[in-house]
C-alpha positions as CSV (number, residue, x, y, z in Angstrom):
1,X,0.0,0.0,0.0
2,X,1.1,3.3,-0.4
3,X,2.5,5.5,2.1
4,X,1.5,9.3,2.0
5,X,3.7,12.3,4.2
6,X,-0.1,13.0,5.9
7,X,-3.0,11.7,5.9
8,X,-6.1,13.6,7.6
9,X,-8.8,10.8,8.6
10,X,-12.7,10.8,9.5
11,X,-12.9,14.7,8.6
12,X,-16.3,16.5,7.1
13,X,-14.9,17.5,4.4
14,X,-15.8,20.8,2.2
15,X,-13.8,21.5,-0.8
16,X,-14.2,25.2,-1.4
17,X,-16.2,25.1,-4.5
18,X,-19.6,25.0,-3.1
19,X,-20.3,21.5,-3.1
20,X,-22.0,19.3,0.3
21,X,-19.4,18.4,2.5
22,X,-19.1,15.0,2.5
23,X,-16.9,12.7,5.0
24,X,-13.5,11.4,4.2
25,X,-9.8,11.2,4.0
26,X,-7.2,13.6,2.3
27,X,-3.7,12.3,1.8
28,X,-0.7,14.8,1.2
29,X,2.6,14.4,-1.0
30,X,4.7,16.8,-1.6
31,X,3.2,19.8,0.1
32,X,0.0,18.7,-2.5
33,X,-3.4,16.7,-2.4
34,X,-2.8,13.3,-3.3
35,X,-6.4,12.1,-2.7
36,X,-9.5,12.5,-1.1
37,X,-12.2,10.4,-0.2
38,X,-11.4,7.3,1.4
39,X,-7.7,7.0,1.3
40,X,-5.9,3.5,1.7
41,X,-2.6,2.4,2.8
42,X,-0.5,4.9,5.4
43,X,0.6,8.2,6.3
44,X,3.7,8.7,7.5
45,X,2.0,11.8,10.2
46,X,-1.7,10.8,10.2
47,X,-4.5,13.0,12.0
48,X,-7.9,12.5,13.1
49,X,-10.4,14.9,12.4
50,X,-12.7,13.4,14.6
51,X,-15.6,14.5,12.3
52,X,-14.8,18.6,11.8
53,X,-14.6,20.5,9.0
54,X,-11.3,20.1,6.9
55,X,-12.0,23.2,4.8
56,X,-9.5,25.8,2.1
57,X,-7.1,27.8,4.3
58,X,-8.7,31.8,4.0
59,X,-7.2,33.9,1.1
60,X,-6.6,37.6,2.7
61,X,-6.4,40.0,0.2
62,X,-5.8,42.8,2.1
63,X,-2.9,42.9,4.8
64,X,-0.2,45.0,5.3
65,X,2.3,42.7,6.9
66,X,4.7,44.5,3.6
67,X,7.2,45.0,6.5
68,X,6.3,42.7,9.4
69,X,7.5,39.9,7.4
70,X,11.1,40.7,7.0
71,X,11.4,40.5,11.2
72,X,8.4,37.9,11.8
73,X,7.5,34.9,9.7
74,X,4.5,33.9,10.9
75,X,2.8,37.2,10.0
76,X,1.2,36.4,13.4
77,X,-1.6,36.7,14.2
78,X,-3.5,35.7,11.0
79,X,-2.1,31.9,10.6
80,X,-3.8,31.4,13.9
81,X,-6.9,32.9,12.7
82,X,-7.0,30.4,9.9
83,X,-5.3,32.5,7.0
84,X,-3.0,30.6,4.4
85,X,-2.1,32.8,2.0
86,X,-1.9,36.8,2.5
87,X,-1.5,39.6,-0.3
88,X,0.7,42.3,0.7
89,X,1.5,46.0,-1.0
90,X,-2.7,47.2,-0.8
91,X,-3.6,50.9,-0.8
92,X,0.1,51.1,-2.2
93,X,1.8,51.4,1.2
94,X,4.9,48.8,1.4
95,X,8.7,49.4,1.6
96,X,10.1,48.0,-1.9
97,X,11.3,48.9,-4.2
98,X,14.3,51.2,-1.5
99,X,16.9,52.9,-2.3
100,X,18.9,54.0,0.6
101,X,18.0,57.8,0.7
102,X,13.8,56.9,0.4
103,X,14.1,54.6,3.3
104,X,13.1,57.2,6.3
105,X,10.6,58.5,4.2
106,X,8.7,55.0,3.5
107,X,8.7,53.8,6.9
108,X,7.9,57.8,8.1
109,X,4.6,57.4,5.7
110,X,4.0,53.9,6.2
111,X,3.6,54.4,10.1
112,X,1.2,57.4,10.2
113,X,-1.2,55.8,7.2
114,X,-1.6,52.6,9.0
115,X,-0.6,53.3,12.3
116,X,2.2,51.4,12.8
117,X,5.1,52.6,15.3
118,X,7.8,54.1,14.0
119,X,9.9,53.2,16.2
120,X,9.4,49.6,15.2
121,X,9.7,49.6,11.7
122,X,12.9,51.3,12.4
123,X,14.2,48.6,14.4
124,X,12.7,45.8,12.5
125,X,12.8,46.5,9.2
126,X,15.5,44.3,7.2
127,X,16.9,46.6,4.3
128,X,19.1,43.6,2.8
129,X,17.0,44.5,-0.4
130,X,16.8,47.7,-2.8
131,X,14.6,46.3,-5.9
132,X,11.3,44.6,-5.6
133,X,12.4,41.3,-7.2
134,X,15.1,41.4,-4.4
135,X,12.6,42.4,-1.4
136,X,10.4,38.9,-2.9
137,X,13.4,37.3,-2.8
138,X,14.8,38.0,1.0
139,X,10.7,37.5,2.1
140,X,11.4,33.7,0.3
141,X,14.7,33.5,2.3
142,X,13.1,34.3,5.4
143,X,10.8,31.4,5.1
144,X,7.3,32.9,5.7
145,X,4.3,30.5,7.6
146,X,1.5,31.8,5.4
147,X,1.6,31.9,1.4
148,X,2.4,35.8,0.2
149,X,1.3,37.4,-3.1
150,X,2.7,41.2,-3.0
151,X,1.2,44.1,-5.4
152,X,3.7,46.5,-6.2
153,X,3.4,49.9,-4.2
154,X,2.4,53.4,-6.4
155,X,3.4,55.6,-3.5
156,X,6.3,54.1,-2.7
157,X,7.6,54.3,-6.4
158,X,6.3,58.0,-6.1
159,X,8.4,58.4,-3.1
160,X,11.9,56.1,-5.0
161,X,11.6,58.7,-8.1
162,X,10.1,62.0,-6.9
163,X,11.7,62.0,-2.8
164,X,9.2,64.2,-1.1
165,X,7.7,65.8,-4.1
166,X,5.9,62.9,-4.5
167,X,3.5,64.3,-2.2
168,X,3.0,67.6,-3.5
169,X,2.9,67.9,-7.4
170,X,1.8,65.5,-10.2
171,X,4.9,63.7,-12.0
172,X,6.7,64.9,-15.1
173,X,6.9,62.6,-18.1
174,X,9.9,62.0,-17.3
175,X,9.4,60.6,-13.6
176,X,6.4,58.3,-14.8
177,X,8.8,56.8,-17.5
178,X,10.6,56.2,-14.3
179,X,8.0,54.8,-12.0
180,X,6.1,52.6,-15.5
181,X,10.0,51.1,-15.4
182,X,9.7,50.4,-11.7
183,X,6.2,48.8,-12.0
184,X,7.3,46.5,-15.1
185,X,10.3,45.5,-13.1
186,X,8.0,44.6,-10.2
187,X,5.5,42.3,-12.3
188,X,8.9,40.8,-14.5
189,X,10.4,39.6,-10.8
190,X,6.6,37.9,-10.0
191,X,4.3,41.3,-8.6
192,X,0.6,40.3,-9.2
193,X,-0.1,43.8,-9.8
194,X,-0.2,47.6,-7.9
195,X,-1.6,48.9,-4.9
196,X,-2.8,52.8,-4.7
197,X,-4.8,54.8,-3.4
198,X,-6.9,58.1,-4.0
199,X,-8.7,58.2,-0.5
200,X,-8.9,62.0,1.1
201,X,-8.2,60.2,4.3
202,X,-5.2,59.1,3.5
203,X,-2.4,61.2,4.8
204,X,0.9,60.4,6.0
205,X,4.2,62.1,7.6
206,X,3.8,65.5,8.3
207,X,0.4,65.4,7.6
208,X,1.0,65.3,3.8
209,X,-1.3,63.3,1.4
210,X,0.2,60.0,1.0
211,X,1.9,60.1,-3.1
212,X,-0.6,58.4,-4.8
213,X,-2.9,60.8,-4.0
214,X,-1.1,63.2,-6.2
215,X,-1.1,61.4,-9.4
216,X,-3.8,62.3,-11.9
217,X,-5.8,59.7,-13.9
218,X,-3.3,59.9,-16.7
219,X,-0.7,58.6,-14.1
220,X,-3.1,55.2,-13.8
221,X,-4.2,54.7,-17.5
222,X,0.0,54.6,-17.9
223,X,0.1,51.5,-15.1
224,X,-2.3,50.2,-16.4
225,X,-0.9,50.3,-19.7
226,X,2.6,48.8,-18.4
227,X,0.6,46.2,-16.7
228,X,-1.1,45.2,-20.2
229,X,2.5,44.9,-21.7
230,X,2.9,42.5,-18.6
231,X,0.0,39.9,-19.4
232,X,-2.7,41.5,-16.7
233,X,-2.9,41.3,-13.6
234,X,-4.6,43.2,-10.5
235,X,-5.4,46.7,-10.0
236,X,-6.1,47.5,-6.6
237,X,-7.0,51.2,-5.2
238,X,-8.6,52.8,-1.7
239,X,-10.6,55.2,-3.9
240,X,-11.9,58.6,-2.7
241,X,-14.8,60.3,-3.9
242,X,-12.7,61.2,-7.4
243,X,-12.4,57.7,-8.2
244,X,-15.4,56.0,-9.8
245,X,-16.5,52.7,-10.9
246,X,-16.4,53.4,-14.3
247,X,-12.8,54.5,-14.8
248,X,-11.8,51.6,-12.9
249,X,-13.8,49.4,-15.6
250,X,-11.9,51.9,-18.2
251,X,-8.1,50.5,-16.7
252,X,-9.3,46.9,-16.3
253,X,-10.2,47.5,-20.3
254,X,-6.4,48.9,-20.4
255,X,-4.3,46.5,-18.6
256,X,-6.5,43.5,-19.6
257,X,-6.6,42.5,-16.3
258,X,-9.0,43.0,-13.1
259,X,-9.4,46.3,-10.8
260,X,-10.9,46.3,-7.2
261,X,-12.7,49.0,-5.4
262,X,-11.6,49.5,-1.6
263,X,-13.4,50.2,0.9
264,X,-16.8,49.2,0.3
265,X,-18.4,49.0,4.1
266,X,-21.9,50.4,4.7
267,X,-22.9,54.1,5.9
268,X,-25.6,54.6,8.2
269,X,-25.9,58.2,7.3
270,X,-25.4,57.1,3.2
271,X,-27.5,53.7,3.0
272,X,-27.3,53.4,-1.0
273,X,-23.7,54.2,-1.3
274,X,-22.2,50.6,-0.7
275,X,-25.0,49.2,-2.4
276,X,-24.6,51.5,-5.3
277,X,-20.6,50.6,-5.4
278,X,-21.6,46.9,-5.7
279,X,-24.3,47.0,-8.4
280,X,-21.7,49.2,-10.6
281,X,-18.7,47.1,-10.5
282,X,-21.4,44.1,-11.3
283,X,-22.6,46.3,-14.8
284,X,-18.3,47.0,-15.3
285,X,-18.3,43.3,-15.3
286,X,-21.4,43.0,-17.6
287,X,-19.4,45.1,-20.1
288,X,-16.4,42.2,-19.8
289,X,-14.2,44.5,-17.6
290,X,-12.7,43.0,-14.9
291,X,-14.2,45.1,-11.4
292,X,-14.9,43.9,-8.2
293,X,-15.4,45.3,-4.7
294,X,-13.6,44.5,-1.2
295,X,-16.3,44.8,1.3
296,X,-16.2,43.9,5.4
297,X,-18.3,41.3,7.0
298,X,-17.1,43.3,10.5
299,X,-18.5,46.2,11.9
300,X,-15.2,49.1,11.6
301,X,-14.3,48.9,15.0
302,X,-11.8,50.7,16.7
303,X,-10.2,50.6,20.4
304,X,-9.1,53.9,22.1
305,X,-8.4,54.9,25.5
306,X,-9.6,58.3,26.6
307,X,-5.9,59.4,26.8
308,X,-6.1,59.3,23.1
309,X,-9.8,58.5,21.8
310,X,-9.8,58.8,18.2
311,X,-13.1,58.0,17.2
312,X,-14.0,60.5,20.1
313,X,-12.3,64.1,18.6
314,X,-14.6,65.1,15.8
315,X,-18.0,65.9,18.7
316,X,-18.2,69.7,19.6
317,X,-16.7,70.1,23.0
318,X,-14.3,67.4,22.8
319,X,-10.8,68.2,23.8
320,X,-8.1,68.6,21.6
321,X,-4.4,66.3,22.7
322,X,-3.9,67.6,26.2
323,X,-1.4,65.7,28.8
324,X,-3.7,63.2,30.9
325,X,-3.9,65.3,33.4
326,X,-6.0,68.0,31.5
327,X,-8.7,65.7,29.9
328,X,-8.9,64.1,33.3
329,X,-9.9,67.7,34.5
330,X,-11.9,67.9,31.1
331,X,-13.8,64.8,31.6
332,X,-14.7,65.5,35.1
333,X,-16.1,69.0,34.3
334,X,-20.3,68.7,34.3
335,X,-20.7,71.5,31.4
336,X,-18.1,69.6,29.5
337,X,-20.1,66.7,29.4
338,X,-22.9,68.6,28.6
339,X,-22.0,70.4,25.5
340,X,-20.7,66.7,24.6
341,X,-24.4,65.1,25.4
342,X,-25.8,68.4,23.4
343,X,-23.7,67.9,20.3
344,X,-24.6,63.8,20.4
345,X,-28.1,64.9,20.0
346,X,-28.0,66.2,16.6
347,X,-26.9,63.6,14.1
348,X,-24.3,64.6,11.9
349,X,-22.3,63.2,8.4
350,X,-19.0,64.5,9.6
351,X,-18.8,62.9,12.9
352,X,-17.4,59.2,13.1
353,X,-19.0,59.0,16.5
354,X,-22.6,59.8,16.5
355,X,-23.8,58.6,20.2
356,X,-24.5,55.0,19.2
357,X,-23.5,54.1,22.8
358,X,-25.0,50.5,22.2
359,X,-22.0,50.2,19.7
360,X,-19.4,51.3,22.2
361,X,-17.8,47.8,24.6
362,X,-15.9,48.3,27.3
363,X,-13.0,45.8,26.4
364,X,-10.3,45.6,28.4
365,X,-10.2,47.4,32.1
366,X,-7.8,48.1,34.9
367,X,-9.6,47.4,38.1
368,X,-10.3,43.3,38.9
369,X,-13.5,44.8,40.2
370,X,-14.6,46.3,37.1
371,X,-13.7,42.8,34.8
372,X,-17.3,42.0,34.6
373,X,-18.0,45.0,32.5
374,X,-15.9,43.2,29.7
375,X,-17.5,42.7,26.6
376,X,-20.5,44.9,27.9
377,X,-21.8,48.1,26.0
378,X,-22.2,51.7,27.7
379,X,-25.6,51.3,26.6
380,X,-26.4,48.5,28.5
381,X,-24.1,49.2,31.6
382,X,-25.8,52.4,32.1
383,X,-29.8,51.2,31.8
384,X,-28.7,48.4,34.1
385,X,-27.6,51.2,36.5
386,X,-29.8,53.7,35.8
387,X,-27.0,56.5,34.7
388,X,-26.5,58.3,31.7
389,X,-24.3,57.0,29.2
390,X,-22.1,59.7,28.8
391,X,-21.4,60.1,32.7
392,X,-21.2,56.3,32.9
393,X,-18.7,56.5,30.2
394,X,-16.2,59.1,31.8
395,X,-16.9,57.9,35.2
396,X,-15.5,54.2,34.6
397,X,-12.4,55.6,32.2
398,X,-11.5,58.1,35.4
399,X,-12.1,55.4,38.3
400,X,-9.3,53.6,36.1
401,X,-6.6,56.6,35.1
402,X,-8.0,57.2,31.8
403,X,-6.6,53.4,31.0
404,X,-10.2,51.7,30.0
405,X,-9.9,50.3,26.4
406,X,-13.2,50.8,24.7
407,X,-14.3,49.4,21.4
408,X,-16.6,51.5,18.9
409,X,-18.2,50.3,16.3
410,X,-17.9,53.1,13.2
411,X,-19.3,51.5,10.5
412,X,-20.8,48.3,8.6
413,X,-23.2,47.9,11.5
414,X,-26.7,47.1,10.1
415,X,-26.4,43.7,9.8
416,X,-29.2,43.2,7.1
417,X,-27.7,45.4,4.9
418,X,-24.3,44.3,5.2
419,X,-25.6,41.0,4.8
420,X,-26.5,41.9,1.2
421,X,-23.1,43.3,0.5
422,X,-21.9,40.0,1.6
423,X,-24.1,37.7,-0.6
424,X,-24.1,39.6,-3.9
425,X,-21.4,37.5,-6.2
426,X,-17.9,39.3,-7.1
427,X,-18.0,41.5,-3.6
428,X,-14.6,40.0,-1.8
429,X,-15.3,39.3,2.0
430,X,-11.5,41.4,2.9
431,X,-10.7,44.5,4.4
432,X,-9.0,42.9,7.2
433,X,-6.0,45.5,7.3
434,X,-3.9,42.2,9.1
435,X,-0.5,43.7,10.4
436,X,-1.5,47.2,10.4
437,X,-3.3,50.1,13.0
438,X,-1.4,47.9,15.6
439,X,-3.2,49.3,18.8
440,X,-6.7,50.6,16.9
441,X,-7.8,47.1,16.2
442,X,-7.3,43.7,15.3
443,X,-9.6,42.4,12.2
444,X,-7.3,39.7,11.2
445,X,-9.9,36.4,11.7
446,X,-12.3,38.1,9.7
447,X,-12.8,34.7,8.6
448,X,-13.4,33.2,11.7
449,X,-16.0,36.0,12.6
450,X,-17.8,35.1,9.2
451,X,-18.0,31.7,9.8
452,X,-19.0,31.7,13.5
453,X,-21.3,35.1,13.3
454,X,-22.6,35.0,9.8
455,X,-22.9,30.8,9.2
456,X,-23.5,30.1,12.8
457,X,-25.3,32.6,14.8
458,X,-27.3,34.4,12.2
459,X,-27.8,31.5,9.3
460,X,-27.6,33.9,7.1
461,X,-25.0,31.8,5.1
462,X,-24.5,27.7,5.1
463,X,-21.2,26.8,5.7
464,X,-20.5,25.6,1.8
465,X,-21.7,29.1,0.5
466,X,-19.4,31.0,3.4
467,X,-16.5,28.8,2.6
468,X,-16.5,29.9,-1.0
469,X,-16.3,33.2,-0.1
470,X,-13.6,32.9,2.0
471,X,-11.5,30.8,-0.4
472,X,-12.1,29.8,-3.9
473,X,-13.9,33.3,-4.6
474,X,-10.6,35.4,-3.8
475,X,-8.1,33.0,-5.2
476,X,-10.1,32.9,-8.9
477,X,-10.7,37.0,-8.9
478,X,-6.8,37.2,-7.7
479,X,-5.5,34.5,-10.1
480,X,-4.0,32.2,-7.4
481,X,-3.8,29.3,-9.2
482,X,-4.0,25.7,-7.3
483,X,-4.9,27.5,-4.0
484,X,-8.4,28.1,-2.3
485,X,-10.1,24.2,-3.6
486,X,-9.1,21.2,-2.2
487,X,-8.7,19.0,-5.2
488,X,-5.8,16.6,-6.4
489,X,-3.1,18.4,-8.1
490,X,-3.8,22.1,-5.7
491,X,-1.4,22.9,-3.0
492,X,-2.2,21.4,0.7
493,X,-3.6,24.9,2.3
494,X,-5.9,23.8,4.6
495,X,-7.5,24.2,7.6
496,X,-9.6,22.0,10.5
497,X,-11.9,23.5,12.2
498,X,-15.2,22.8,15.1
499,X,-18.2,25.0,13.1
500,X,-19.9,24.1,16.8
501,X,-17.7,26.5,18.0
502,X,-15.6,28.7,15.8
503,X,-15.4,32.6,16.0
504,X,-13.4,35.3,17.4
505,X,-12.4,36.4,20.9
506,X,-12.0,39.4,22.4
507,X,-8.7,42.0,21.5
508,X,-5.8,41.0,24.1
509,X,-3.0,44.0,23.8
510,X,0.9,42.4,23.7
511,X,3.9,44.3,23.4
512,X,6.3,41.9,21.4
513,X,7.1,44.2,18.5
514,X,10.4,45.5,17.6
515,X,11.4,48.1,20.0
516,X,8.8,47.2,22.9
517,X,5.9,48.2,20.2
518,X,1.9,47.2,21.2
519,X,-0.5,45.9,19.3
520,X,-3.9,44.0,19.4
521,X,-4.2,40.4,18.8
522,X,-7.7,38.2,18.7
523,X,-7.6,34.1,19.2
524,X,-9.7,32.0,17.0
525,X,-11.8,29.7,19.1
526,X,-12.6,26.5,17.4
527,X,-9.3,26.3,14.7
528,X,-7.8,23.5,15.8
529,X,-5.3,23.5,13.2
530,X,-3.7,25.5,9.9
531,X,-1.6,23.9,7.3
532,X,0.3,25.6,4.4
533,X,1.6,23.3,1.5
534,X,1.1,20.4,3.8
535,X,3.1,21.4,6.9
536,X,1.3,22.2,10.3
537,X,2.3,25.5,11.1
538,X,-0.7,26.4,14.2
539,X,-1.9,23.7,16.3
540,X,-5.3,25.1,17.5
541,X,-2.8,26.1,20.6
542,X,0.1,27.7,19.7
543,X,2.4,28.0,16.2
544,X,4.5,25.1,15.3
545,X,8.3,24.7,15.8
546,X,8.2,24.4,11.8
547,X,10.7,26.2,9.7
548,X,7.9,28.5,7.6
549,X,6.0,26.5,4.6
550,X,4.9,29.7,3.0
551,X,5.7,29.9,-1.0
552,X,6.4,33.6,-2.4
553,X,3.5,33.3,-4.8
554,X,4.8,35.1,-8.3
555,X,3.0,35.5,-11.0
556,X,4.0,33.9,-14.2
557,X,4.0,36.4,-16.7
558,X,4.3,35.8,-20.1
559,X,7.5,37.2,-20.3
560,X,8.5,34.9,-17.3
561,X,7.2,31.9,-19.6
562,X,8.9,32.8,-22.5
563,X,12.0,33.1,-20.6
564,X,11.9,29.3,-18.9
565,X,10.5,28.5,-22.7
């Protein structure tokens, strides 16, 4: 009888295509499927699933672990949230291509746009590379856990050819000569495409519109025409209000390849925006162009403290950045909290915060007494004890020295319209933003809060339908061949999980980035296990003592073929 490296026995298994789990064996070789079904002979590691679900490891297409994974392989946390493969370089914030003199700038950028430490990058970034096909190259030597697909960066080649007038002035012809050469050189070495973005939001060191921002439409009809010359590939942009639908069927057309719209969450102030988005990159794709939409099946949360409460600053009466010791006095000031309770009152489009205190959970407190507040809304802490919200609120955060962690929930909240957003073919389930806004939240196990919330609790999805979503949907639209189905011949990224039980826990804060950094981290209750090209690398528990699995996932352009031709 044959002998297989694994075998994983008695498992439900669902192959990511859509299709009735059924209950069987899969047998690995090779880091690939070998079988399924019932499965003779031996493995030389052999696991029993003891009747879960051996499902497609997640595809996330949106991280930002660009420079996490030249100190940290694992790209921890999202392995242990059930992610095999991640795509880096989205929004067009990474760190390659570098030369020397850009560096300070890149990281400077990189850590105010996606609020990262700056301190840490500086300590942990590994500059062993200056081009793109060399950063690929030193992320391969460092042996990564997960699979990584990386899209170039547009403000970063804005920042390599134009220093720091790539945040102030549209490029000469000249320049984008320069920057079209950096992107072809990006997709020859194995890029899958470009990241940018146009979002008003966007700003980064100094307060200074991140470089993409800067480039006209002319500047992305040119990348798109470079990544024509290339054989296709993916167009990726945060877009801001300038940047419609229609002009990002108009570069798919150019480039020959496919274009995604980012951020598509829902507005409660703007109900028939996200559904707008949706319904016009399906009529692109009526057309024949390639457009599709990255949407969230999380609310947008993020945690704050009152020593720095983000979501807080845009309500009249708010304080502006004061040492702790003046928003303690702020806080504890009755008119204060008036004019705060006043301004709640009248709903407004600017404001992220709009007194929704049944959206705001008290996460993580100070005082033992004060634990079983955890997980509680304001809301519902204050009707239990007959107190206002807002006093509740500023009481608790200055019984515990302004140190409270809160959670708010901005945006994507109603759940039957999100749920819609979800369902509608072509809209990606992403947004995850895995490695970066490091002590704002943590949305890596987006996948695990789909398939315990949305399959689970609601039943608004069977598990075959979410599964799709989370796997074989992304790798198609991305063009990751032999990854999100489990079928003979595809690469072993899997995952075993309890769909009694799975979800997502609570944020827990750890400082173990370079330099002493913080950041959030969930756990994944119910993933009892995460391979990558057949190798164990998360045991349900803890990551394994493996040296990383993860294949640098290039594309193979034509010009690559011709060249091994």
């Amino acid at each position: 009888m044959a002998e297989h490296d694994l075998i994983i026995r008695n498992a439900r298994i669902h192959d990511g295509l859509g299709n009735a789990g059924f209950v069987g064996d899969m047998a690995v070789d090779d880091g690939r499927i070998a079988a399924l079904g019932q499965v003779a002979g031996t493995g030389r590691t052999e696991v029993d699933a003891g009747g879960h679900v051996l499902m497609p490891g997640i595809i996330d297409v949106h991280t930002h672990y660009d420079a996490q994974l030249t100190w940290d392989s694992t790209a921890s946390p999202s392995p242990a949230l059930g992610v095999t493969t991640v795509v880096i370089g989205n929004c067009g914030f990474g760190i390659a291509p570098a030369t020397p003199e850009s560096r300070n700038t890149l990281l400077a950028n990189l850590s105010v746009v996606e609020a990262m430490s700056l301190d840490s990058l500086h300590a942990g970034v590994d500059w062993s590379f200056e081009s793109f096909g060399e950063y690929l190259d030193l992320i391969d030597r460092k042996r990564p856990f997960p699979n990584v697909a990386a899209l170039a960066s547009h403000s970063v080649m804005r920042t390599v050819v134009m220093g720091a007038e790539g945040s102030e002035r549209a490029a000469t012809p000249d320049e984008l000569k320069q920057m079209q050469d950096l992107l072809a050189d990006a997709m020859a070495s194995g890029a899958i495409g470009i990241g940018s973005s146009t979002f008003e939001n966007h700003f980064g060191a100094a307060n200074k519109p991140v470089p993409s921002r800067l480039a006209g439409n002319d500047e992305f009809r040119a990348f798109a025409e470079t990544m024509g010359q290339a054989g296709g590939g993916i167009m990726m942009a945060t877009c801001g209000d300038r940047t419609d639908i229609p002009f990002l069927g108009e570069l798919s057309e150019i480039s020959g390849g496919t274009t995604i719209y980012a951020p598509m969450l829902h507005f409660s102030n703007q109900p028939d925006r996200a559904i707008g988005i949706a319904r016009a990159c399906a009529a692109e794709r009526e057309k024949g162009r390639s457009v599709y939409a990255q949407c969230s099946c999380q609310p947008l949360s993020m945690d704050f403290t009152l020593a720095s409460a983000y979501p807080m600053l845009t309500i009249d009466g708010w304080p502006e950045s004061a040492p702790v010791s003046a928003l303690k006095q702020a806080f504890a000031d009755p008119a204060r909290r008036q004019r705060i309770r006043d301004a709640l009152k009248v709903p407004s489009g600017t404001r992220i915060f709009n007194g929704h205190w049944d959206r705001v959970e008290v996460t993580i407190t100070q005082d033992q007494a004060n634990a079983s507040l955890e997980g509680r809304t304001i809301a519902d802490i204050a009707r239990e004890r007959g107190e206002d919200p807002v006093d509740f609120f500023f009481d608790l955060a200055l019984a515990e020295g302004l140190e409270t962690t809160f959670t708010a929930k901005l945006l994507n909240v109603e759940e039957d319209a999100v749920g819609e957003l979800l369902a509608m073919p072509g809209n990606l389930v992403s947004l995850s933003d895995a490695g970066a806004h490091h002590t704002f939240f943590c949305d890596a196990g987006f996948g695990m809060h789909f398939l315990g919330h949305w399959v689970r609790e609601l039943g608004a999805f069977n598990l075959a339908q979410a599964i799709v979503k989370l796997t074989s949907e992304p790798a198609a639209i991305y063009g990751l061949d032999g990854r999100g189905v489990l079928k003979p011949g595809n690469a072993a990224d899997f995952i075993l999980i309890d769909p009694d039980t799975v979800g997502i826990s609570r944020t827990r804060r750890l400082k173990d980035l370079p330099a002493g950094g913080e950041r959030l981290v969930r756990d994944a209750p119910g993933l009892l296990g995460t391979w990558v090209n057949g190798v164990q690398i998360f045991d349900g528990r803890d990551y394994c003592p493996v040296t990383g699995p993860g294949a640098v996932l290039r594309r193979n352009h034509p010009a690559q073929r011709e060249a091994a031709e």
